[in-house]
N, C-alpha and C positions, 0 to 999 in steps of 0.2 A: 504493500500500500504506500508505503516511505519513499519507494522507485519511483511508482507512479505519480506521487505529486510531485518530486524534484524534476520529472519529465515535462510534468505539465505545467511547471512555472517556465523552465527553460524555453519551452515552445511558447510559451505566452511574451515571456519578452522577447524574445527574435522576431515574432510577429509584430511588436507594438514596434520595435525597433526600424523593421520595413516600412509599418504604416508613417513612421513619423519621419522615413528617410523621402519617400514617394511624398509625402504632403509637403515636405522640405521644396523638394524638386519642384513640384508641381506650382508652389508659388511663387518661384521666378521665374520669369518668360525676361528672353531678350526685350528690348525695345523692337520695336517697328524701326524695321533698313538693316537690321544686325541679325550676324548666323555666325556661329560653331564653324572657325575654317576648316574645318575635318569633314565635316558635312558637303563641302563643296568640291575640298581638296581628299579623299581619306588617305592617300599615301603622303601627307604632310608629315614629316619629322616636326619636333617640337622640341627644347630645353629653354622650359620656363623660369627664368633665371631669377625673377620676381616674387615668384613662388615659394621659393628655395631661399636659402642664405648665400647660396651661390652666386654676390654680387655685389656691387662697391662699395654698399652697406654693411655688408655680411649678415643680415637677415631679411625675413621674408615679410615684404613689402606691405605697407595696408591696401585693402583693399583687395588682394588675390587670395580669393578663399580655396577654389580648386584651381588646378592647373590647366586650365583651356585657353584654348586661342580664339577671340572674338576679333570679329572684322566686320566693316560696314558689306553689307551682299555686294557692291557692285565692287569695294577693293578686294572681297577672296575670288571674285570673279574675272578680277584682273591678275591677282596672282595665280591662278588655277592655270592661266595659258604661259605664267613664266616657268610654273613648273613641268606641263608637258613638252614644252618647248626643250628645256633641262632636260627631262627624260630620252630624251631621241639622241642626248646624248651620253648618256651613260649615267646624269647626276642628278641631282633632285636640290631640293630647297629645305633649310631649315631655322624656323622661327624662332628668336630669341625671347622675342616681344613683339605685341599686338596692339590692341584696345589698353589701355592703360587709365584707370580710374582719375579724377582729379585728384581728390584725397591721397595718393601715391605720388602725385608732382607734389605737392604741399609735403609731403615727407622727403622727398630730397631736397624741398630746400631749406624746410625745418635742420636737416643733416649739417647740410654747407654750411649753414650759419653758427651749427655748434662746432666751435673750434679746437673741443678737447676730444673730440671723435676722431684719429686717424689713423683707426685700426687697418685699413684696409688699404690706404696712400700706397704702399709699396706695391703693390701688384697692379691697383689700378691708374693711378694718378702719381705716379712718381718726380715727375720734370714738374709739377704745378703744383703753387700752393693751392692750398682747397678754399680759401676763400675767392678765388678767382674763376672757379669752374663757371659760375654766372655768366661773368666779363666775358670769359671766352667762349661763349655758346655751346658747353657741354651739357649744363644745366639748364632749367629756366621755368618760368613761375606758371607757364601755359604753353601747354605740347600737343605738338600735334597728334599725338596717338589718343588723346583723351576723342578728338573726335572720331575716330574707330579707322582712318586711314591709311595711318600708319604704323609699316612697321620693320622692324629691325632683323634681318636675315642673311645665311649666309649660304655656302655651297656642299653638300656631301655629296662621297664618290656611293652611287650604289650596288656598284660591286663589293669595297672594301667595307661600307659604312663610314668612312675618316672621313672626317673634314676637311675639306681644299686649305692650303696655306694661306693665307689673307697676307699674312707681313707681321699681324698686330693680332691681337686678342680683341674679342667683342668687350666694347665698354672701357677699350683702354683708352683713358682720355690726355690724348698727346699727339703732336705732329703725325706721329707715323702713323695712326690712325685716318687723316685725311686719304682720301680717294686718288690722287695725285702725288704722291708722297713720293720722292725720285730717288729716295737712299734703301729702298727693298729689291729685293731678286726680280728679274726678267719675267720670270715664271709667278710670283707674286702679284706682280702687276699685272700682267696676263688674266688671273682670277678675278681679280678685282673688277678689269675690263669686263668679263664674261658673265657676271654679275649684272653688273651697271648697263648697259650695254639691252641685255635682255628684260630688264627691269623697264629700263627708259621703252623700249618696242611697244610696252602693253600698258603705259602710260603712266609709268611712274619719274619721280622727279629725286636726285639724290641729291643728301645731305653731303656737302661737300667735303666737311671737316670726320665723317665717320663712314666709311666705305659700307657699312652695314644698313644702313637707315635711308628708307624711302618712302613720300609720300606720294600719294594719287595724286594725280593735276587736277583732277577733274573728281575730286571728293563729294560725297554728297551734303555733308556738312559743313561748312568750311568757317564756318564762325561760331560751332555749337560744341562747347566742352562739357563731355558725359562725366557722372560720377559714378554710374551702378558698378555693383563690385563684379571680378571675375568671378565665377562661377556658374 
């Protein structure tokens, strides 16, 4: 009898667990113009880097509750053709960053302005002081990915799964990170081009100073900073 009711609590909370995970679900709906880029894209690679502590903060971001990549419909529909285009030739795309909450631009520059934070200077921002990330357009108080167009991606091989060389590290903020950068390898530059290049084709417009970051010319938002969270 003692089996039977530790069975049947056990079932009873996994049950209420589902129900309260699906009513979770079921209460957020994107906005009207925004989709799931996997839904568009599904062999999209993704390292959510926001998500993670995996990045210049060393923890994970407000505002990214689960790890998805949101994009306005008509920019995962623009990256949908850089990726088969990529595919034809052996490599694909993969998203760093998306849709980005405004509450998440307000925490990097909450970040910037605390100056006894520079756990993470050394890998990301080394040649810069951190209160100048502003000045120098790494940072800044209104980003373009809050309106869902842009976003930050690079190149895997999908044979090997590796990453293409870039030169630089995603989010490294410093010269070599610009797009044009003339002190990296032949073959560096080369990727960067094949990137940019294929991005600019299906109407994307690059950040000059971060070879990874692109926005839609032709966004559907172009004046409207979202705040709903990822997930």
């Amino acid at each position: 009898m003692k089996k039977f009711s530790l069975l049947a609590i056990i079932l009873l909370a996994v049950c209420s667990f589902n129900t309260v995970a699906i009513a979770q679900q079921a209460l957020f709906q994107l906005p009207e113009g925004f989709v799931y880029a996997k839904e568009v894209i599904p062999k999209l690679r993704t390292d959510l880097r926001y998500y993670s502590s995996n990045n210049f903060i060393g923890k994970p971001i407000d505002g990214y509750i689960q790890p998805k990549c949101i994009l306005t419909t008509k920019a995962a529909e623009a990256l949908k053709k850089v990726q088969e285009e990529l595919q034809m030739l052996g490599f694909g795309l993969l998203v760093y960053d998306a849709y980005r909450p405004q509450r998440a631009v307000n925490q990097f520059v909450s970040w910037v302005n605390d100056s006894t934070d520079t756990a993470m200077k050394e890998k990301y921002y080394p040649n810069i002081n951190k209160k100048d990330l502003i000045d120098q357009q790494y940072i800044a108080s209104k980003s373009g990915h809050s309106r869902g167009s842009t976003v930050d991606v690079t190149i895997v091989s999908l044979t090997t799964g590796h990453l293409l060389d870039m030169g630089s590290p995603y989010d490294y903020f410093d010269e070599k990170s610009s797009i044009n950068y003339p002190n990296i390898t032949r073959n560096q530059h080369a990727v960067r081009l094949l990137l940019k290049r294929r991005m600019e084709k299906h109407g994307w417009v690059a950040h000059p100073k971060e070879w990874w970051h692109f926005t839609l010319k032709k966004e559907p938002y172009p004046d409207k900073y979202f705040d709903f969270p990822v997930e």
